[in-house]
C-alpha positions as CSV (number, residue, x, y, z in Angstrom):
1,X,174.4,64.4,179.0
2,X,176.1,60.6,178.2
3,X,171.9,59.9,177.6
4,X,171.5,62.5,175.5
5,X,174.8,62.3,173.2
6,X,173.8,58.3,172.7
7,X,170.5,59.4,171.6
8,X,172.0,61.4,169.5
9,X,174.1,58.9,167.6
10,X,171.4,56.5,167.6
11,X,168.9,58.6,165.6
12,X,172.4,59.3,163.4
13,X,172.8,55.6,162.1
14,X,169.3,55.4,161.3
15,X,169.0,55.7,157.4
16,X,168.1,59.0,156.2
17,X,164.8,59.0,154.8
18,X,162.9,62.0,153.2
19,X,158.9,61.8,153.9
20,X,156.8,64.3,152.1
21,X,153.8,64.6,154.4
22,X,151.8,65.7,151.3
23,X,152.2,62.3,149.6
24,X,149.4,61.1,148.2
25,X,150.3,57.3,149.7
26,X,149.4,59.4,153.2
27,X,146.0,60.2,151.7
28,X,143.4,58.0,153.8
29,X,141.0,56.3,151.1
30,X,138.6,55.3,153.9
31,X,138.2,54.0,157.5
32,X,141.0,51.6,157.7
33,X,142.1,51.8,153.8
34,X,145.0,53.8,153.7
35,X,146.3,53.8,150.3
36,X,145.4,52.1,146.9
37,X,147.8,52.3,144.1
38,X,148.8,51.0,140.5
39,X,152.2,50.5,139.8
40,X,153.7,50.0,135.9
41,X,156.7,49.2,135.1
42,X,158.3,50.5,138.7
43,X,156.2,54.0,137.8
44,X,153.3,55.1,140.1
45,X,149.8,55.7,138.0
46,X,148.4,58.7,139.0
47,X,145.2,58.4,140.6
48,X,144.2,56.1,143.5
49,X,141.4,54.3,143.1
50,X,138.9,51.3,144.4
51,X,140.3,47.7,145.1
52,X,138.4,46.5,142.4
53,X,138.9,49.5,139.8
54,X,142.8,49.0,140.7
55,X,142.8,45.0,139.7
56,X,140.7,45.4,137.0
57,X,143.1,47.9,135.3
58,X,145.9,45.7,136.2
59,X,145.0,42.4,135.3
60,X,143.7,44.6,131.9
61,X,147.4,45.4,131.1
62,X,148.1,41.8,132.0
63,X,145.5,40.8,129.2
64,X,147.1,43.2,126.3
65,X,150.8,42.9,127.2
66,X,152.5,39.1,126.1
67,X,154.4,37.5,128.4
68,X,157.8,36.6,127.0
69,X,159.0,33.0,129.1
70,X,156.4,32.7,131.2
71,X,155.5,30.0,132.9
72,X,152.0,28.4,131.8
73,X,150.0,27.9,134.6
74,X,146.3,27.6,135.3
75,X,144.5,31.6,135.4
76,X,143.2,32.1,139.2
77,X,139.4,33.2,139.0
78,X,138.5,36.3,139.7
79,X,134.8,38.3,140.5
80,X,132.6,39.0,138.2
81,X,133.7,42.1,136.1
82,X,137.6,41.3,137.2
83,X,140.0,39.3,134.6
84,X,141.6,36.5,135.8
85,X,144.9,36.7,137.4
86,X,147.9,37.1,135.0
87,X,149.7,33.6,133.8
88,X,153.6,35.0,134.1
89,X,156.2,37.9,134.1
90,X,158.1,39.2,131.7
91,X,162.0,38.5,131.9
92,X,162.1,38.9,135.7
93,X,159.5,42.1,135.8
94,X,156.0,43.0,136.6
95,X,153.9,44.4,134.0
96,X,151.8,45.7,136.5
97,X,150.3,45.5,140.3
98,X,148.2,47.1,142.8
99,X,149.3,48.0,146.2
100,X,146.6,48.4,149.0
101,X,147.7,49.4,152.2
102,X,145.1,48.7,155.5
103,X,145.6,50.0,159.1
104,X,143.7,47.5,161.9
105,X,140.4,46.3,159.5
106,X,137.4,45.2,160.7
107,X,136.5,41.7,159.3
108,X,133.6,43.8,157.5
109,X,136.0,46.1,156.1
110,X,138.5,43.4,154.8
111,X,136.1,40.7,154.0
112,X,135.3,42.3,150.4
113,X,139.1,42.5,149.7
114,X,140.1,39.3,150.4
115,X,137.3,38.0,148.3
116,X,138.1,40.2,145.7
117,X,142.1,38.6,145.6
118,X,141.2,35.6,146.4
119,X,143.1,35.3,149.8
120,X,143.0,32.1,151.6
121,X,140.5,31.6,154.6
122,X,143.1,30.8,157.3
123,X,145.8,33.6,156.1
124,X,143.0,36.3,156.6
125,X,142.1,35.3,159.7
126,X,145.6,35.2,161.4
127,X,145.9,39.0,159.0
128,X,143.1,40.1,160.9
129,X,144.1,38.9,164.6
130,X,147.2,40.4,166.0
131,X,149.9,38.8,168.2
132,X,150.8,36.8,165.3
133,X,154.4,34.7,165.1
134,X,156.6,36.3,162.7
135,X,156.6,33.9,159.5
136,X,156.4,33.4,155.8
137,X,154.0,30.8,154.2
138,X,152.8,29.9,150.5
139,X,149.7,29.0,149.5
140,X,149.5,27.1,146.3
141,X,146.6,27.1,145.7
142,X,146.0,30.9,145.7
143,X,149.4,31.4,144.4
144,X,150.3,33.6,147.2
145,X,152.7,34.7,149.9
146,X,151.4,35.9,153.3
147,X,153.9,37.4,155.7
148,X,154.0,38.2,159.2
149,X,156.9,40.9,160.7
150,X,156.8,42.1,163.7
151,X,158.0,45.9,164.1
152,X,159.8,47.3,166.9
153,X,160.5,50.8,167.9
154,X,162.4,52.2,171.3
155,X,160.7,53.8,173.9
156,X,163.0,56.4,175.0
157,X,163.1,57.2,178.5
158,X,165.8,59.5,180.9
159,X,166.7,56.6,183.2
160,X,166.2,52.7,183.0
161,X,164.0,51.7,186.1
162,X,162.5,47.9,187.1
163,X,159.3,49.2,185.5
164,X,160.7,50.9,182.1
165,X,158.8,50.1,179.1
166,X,162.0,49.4,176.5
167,X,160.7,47.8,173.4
168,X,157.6,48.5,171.5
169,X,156.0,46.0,168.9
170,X,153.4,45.8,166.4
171,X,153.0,44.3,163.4
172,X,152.7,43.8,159.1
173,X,150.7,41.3,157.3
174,X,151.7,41.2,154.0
175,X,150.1,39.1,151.2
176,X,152.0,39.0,147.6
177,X,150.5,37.7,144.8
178,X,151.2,37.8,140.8
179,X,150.1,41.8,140.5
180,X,148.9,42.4,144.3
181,X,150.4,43.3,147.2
182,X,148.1,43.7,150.3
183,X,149.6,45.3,153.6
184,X,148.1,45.3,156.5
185,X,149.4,46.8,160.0
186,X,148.3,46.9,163.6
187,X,149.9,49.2,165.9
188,X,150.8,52.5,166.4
189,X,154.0,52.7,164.9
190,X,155.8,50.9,161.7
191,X,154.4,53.1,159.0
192,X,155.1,51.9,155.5
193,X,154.7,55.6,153.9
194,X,158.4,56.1,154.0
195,X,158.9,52.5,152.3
196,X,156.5,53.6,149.6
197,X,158.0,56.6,148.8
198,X,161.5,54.8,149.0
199,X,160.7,52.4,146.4
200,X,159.1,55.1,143.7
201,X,162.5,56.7,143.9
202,X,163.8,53.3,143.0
203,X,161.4,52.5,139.8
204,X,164.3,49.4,138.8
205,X,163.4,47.9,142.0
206,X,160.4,48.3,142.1
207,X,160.0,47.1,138.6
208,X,160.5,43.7,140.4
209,X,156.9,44.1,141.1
210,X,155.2,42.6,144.5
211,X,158.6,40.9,145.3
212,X,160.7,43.8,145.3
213,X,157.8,45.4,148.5
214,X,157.7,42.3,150.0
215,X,161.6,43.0,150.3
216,X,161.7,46.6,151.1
217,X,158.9,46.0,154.0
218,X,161.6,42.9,155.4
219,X,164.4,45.5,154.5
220,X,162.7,48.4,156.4
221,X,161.4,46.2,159.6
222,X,165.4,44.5,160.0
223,X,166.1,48.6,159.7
224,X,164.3,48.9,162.9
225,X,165.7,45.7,164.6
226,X,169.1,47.4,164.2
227,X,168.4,50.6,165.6
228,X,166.6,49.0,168.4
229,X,169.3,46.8,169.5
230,X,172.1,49.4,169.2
231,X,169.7,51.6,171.7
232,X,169.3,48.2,173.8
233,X,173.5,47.7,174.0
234,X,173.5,51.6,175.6
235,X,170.8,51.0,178.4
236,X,172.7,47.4,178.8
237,X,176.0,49.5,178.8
238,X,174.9,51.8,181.3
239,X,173.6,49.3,183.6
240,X,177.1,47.3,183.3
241,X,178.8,50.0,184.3
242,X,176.6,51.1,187.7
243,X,176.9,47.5,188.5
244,X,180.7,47.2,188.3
245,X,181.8,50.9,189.2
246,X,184.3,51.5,191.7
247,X,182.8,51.4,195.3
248,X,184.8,54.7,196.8
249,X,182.8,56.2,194.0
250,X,179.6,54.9,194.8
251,X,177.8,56.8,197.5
252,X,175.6,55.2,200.4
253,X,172.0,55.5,198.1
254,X,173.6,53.5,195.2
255,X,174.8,51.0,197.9
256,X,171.3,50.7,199.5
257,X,170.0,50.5,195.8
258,X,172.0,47.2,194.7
259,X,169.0,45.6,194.8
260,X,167.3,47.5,192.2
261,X,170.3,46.8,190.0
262,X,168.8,43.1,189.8
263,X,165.3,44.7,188.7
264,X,166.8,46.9,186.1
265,X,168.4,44.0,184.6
266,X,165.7,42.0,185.2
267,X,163.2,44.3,183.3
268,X,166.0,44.3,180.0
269,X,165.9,40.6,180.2
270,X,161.9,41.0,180.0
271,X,162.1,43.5,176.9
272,X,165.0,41.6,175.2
273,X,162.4,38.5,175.5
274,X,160.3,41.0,173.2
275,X,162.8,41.3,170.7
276,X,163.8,37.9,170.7
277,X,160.7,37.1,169.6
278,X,160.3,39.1,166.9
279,X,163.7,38.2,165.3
280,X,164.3,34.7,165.8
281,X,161.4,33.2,164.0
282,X,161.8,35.3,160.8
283,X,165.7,33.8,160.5
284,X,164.4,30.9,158.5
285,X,161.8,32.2,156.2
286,X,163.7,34.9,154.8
287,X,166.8,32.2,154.4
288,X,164.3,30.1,152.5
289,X,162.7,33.8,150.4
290,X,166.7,34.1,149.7
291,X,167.9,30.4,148.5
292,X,164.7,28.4,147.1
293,X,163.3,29.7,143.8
294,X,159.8,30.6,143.7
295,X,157.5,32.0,141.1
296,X,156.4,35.2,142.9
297,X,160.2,35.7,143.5
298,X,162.4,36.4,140.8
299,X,166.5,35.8,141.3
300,X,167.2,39.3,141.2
301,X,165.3,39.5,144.1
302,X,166.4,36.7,146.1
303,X,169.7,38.5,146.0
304,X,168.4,41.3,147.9
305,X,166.4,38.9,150.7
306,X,169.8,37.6,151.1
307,X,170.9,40.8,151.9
308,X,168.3,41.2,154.4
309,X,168.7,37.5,155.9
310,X,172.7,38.6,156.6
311,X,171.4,41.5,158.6
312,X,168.6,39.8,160.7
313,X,171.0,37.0,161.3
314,X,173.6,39.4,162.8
315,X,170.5,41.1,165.0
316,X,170.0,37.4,166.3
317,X,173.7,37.4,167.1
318,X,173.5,40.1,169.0
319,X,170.1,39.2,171.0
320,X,171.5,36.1,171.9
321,X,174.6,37.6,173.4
322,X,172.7,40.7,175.6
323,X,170.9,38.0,177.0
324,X,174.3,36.1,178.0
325,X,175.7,39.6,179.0
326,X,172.6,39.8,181.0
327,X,172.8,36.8,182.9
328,X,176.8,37.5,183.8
329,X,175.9,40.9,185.2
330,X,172.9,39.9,187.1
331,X,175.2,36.9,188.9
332,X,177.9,40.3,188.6
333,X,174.7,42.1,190.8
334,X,174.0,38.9,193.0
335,X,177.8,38.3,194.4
336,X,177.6,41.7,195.4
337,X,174.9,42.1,197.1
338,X,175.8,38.8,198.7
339,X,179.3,40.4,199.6
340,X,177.7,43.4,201.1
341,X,175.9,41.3,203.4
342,X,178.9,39.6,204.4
343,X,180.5,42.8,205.5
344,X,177.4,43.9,207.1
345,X,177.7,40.8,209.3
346,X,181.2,40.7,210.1
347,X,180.8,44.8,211.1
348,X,178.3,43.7,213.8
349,X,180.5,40.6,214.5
350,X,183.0,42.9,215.2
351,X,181.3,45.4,217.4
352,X,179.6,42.5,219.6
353,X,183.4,41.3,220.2
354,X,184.3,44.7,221.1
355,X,181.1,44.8,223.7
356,X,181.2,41.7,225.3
357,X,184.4,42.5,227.4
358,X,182.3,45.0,229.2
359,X,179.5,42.9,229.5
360,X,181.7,40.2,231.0
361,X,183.8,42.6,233.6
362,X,180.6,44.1,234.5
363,X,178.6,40.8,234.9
364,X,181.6,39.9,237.0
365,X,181.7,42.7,240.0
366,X,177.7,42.4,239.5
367,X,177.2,39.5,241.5
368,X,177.4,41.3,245.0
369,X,179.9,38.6,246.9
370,X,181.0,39.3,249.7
371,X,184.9,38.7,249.3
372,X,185.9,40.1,245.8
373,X,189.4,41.4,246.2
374,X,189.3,44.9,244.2
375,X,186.0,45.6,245.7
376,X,187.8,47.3,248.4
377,X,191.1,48.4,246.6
378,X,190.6,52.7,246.6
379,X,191.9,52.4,242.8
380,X,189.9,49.5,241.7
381,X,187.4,51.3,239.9
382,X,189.0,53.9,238.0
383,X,191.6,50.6,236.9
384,X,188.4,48.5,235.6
385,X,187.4,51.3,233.4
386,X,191.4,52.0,232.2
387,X,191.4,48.4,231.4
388,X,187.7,47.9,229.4
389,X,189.2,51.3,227.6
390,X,192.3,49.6,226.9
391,X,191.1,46.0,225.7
392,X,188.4,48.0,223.9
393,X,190.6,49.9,221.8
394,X,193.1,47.2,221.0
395,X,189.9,45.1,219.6
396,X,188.9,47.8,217.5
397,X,192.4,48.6,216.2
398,X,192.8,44.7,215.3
399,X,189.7,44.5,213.4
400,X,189.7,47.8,211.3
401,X,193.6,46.5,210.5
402,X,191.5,43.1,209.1
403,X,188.7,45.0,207.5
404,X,186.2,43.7,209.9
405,X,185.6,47.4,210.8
């Protein structure tokens, strides 16, 4: 019931997010395309479209619509029938952009795509691998942001055991460009459709243009991280408190399972190892997304990565102490196990002091001399047996008054 009441208030702090299953961003457009869609001014067009249809119509508004205080930099080429890429924003916004969404792509499937925006060689490969290290790196050249996250999400389960499968990852590519965003996930879990739909409720933000997703993606995966690690702190919590219960309230199985106490924790240091990796590595970049200006990010923007930085650096707080809690209650574990054994020993101890006074009297009057003074006594016997009862007794009495027994 204590399971099922933290489940409860886990799902509870998770932010409340309305999906529409009939959304047309959960209308596959192909194999591994999920979605394609222009965005204006923070306003979905209607229609999705073809990668190269989309960019064309973009980077056509781009053409008729003057930017005001951009900055003048080279145009990026482009395929034939596709105008170059656009030369600024306008005050902070994006006059337009595509977003195209992909779910595990071939290299076939992808390979016209990242022609088509000009991706940079080495960025698509690592897109197109998975078990990627979470990061953040520009590319000049292409004027373009690729992002690695890695998602989490809990596996619930009724009891921890040494084999438990905790934490759950996959993971989202992201490249951002000037009036692109190209999304890419591998996994089973981590869908972006409730980001999507979060963000068209939010056209100022998203107004931003393919800075403000590249934050809500961060935003939503650090979501995740949280609710993960709160669900973490209750299998840790329950595990702490088996370990250091009370022993008249533990009962003879828990006692012969101390030693699976040391798996348990053993198997949440494994899947905290998991999360560890997914958090740590993304501390930096989205410090760096936060502080140094860049031309795909505006400072309206960096305000909310800083946001999200704050978070992920208090989920890296919190990792970092599990895996100290860890450590105290597997040594916690350890000493008593170690304990148990030392009353084990000290009961047989006991009991082999309490039997060798028979063995000696009886080892005695077994040697078959001839003179042996009680041998012959008519009492004799029945006042050996008085006396091992006696001595017997006394022993056992002294040790269960030392706690030998």
């Amino acid at each position: 019931m204590i399971r099922t009441f933290r489940t409860a208030v886990r799902i509870g702090r998770r932010r409340p997010r309305s999906v529409d299953l009939s959304h047309p961003a959960r209308s596959p457009l192909g194999s591994a395309v999920v979605n394609c869609v222009v965005y204006h001014d923070g306003k979905r067009q209607h229609g999705d479209c073809a990668a190269q249809e989309a960019i064309r119509r973009v980077r056509a508004e781009h053409a008729t619509v003057p930017a005001q205080g951009a900055v003048n930099r080279p145009a990026r080429s482009a395929p034939a029938g596709v105008a170059p890429g656009p030369s600024g924003a306008r005050n902070g916004r994006s006059a337009g952009f595509v977003w195209i969404g992909l779910h595990e792509p071939a290299y076939e499937e992808f390979a016209g795509i990242a022609q088509l925006f000009g991706l940079h060689p080495l960025a698509v490969d690592n897109a197109l691998r998975a078990h990627q290290r979470p990061k953040v790196e520009r590319y000049d050249e292409t004027d373009t942001l690729f992002a690695v996250f890695k998602t989490v999400r809990y596996v619930e389960h009724d009891q921890l055991t040494a084999t438990s499968e905790i934490v759950e990852t996959g993971e989202i590519m992201v490249f951002t460009g000037p009036d692109f965003v190209i999304t890419i996930r591998h996994g089973g879990h981590g869908s972006l459709g409730p980001v999507r739909e979060e963000l068209e409720s939010r056209a100022e933000l998203l107004s931003h243009g393919p800075a403000a997703v590249l934050y809500a993606i961060a935003d939503h995966v650090v979501d995740d991280y949280l609710v993960v690690t709160a669900a973490v702190q209750d299998d840790i919590d329950a595990v702490e408190t088996e370990v250091f219960a009370q022993r008249p309230q533990r009962t003879r199985a828990r006692r012969a399972g101390r030693a699976d106490d040391a798996g348990r924790i053993y198997q949440l240091k494994r899947e905290l190892l998991e999360l560890r990796r997914a958090v740590a590595p993304l501390d930096r970049p989205l410090h760096a997304l936060s502080t140094q200006p860049s031309r795909l990010v505006d400072a309206d923007v960096r305000t909310y990565f800083r946001h999200v930085a704050d978070r992920l650096s208090r989920v890296s707080e919190q990792v970092t102490s599990f895996d100290d809690l860890l450590n105290s209650i597997l040594q916690a574990s350890l000493a008593q196990v170690t304990v148990a054994q030392n009353e084990d020993l000290r009961k047989i101890s006991a009991w082999v002091a309490i039997l060798a006074v028979p063995t000696l009297v009886c080892g005695l009057y077994g040697m078959n001399f001839d003179h042996m003074p009680e041998l012959g006594w008519t009492y004799g016997y029945p006042a050996v047996l008085g006396a091992l009862v006696a001595i017997c007794t006394l022993l056992h009495r002294a040790f269960r008054r030392s706690g030998w027994l």
